[in-house]
NUZA-467980 format. One record per atom (N, C-alpha, C): x, y, z; residue in three letters. Coordinates in steps of 0.2 Angstrom, whole numbers, padded with zeros to 4 digits, always signed. Atoms other than C-alpha are relative to their C-alpha. Layout:
XYZAla;...
//
This chain:
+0004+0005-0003Unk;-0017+0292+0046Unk;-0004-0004-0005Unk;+0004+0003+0003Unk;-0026+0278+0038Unk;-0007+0000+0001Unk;+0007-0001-0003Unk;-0044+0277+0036Unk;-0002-0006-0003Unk;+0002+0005+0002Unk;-0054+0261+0033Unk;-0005+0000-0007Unk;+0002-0002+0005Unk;-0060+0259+0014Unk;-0007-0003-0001Unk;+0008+0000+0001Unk;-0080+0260+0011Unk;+0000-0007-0004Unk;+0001+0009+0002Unk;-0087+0242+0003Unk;-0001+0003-0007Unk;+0002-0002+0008Unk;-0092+0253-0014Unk;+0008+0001-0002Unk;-0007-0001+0004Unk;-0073+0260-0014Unk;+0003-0004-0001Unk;-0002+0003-0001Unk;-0066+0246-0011Unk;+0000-0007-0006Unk;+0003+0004+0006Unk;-0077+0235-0025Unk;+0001+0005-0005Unk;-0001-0004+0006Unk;-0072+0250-0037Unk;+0007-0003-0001Unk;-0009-0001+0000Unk;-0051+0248-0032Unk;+0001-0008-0003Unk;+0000+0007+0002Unk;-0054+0229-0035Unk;+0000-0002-0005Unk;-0001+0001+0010Unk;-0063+0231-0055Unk;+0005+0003-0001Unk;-0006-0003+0004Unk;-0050+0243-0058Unk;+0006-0005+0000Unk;-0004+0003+0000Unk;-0039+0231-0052Unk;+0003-0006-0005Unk;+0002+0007+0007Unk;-0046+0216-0063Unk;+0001+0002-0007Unk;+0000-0003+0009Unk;-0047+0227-0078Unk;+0008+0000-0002Unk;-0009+0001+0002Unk;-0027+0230-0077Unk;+0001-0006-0003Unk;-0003+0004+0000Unk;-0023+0214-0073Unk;-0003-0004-0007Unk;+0003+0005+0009Unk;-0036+0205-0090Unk;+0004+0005-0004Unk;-0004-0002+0005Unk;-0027+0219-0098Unk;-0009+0003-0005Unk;+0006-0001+0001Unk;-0047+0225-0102Unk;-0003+0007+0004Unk;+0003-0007-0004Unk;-0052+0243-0097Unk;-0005+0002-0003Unk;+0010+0000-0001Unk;-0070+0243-0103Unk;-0002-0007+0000Unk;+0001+0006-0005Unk;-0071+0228-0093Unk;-0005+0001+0002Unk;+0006+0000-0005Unk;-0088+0224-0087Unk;+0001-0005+0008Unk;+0000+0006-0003Unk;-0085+0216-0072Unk;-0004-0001+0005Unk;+0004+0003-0005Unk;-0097+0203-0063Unk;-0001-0004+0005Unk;-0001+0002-0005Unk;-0099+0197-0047Unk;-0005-0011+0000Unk;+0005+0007+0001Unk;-0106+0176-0047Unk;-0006+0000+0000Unk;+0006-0001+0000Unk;-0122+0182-0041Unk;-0006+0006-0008Unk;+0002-0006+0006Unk;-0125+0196-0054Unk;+0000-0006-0006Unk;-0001+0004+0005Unk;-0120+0183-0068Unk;-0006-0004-0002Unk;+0006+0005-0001Unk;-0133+0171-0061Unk;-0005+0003-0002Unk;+0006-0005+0002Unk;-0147+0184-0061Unk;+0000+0002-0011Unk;+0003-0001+0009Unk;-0144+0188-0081Unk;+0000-0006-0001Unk;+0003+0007+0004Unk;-0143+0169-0085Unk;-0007-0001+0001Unk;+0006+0002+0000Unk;-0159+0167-0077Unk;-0005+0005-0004Unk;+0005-0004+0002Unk;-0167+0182-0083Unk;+0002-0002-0009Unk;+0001+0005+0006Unk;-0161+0176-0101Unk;-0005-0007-0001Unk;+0004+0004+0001Unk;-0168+0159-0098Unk;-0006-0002+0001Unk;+0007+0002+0000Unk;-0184+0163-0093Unk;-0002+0005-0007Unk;+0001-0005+0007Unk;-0185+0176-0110Unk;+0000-0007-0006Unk;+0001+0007+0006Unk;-0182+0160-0120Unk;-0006-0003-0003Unk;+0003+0001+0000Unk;-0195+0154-0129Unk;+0001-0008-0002Unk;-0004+0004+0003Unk;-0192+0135-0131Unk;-0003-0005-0006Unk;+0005+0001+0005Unk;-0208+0131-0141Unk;+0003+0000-0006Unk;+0002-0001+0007Unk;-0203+0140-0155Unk;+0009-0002-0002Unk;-0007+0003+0001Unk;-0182+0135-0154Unk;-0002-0006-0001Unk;+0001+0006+0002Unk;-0190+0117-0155Unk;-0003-0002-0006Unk;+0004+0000+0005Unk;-0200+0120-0169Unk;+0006+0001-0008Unk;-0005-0002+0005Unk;-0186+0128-0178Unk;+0006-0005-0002Unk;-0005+0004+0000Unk;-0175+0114-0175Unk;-0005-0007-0003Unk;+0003+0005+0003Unk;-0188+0100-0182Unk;-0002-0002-0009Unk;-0002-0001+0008Unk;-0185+0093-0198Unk;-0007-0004-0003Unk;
//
């Protein structure tokens, strides 16, 4: 009898999946939204005061 696979099992069988197929088994793998979320928490850590100062000849 089959049984219908939970959304976490399912998102588990999937990175295993991806990890094969890149050929990458400590593959971190991210969903668009999760990627989004660190760019932004990166971007707002930036400081761009001091990148522009450091760039100023």
């Amino acid at each position: 009898m089959m049984s219908e696979i939970s959304g976490s099992s399912a998102n588990a069988i999937e990175n295993s999946y991806l990890r094969q197929v890149l050929n990458a088994n400590n593959a971190l793998i991210l969903r668009s939204d999760e990627t989004t979320i660190i760019a932004e928490e990166f971007l707002n850590s930036v400081n761009l005061s001091s990148i522009s100062d450091s760039l100023s000849l």
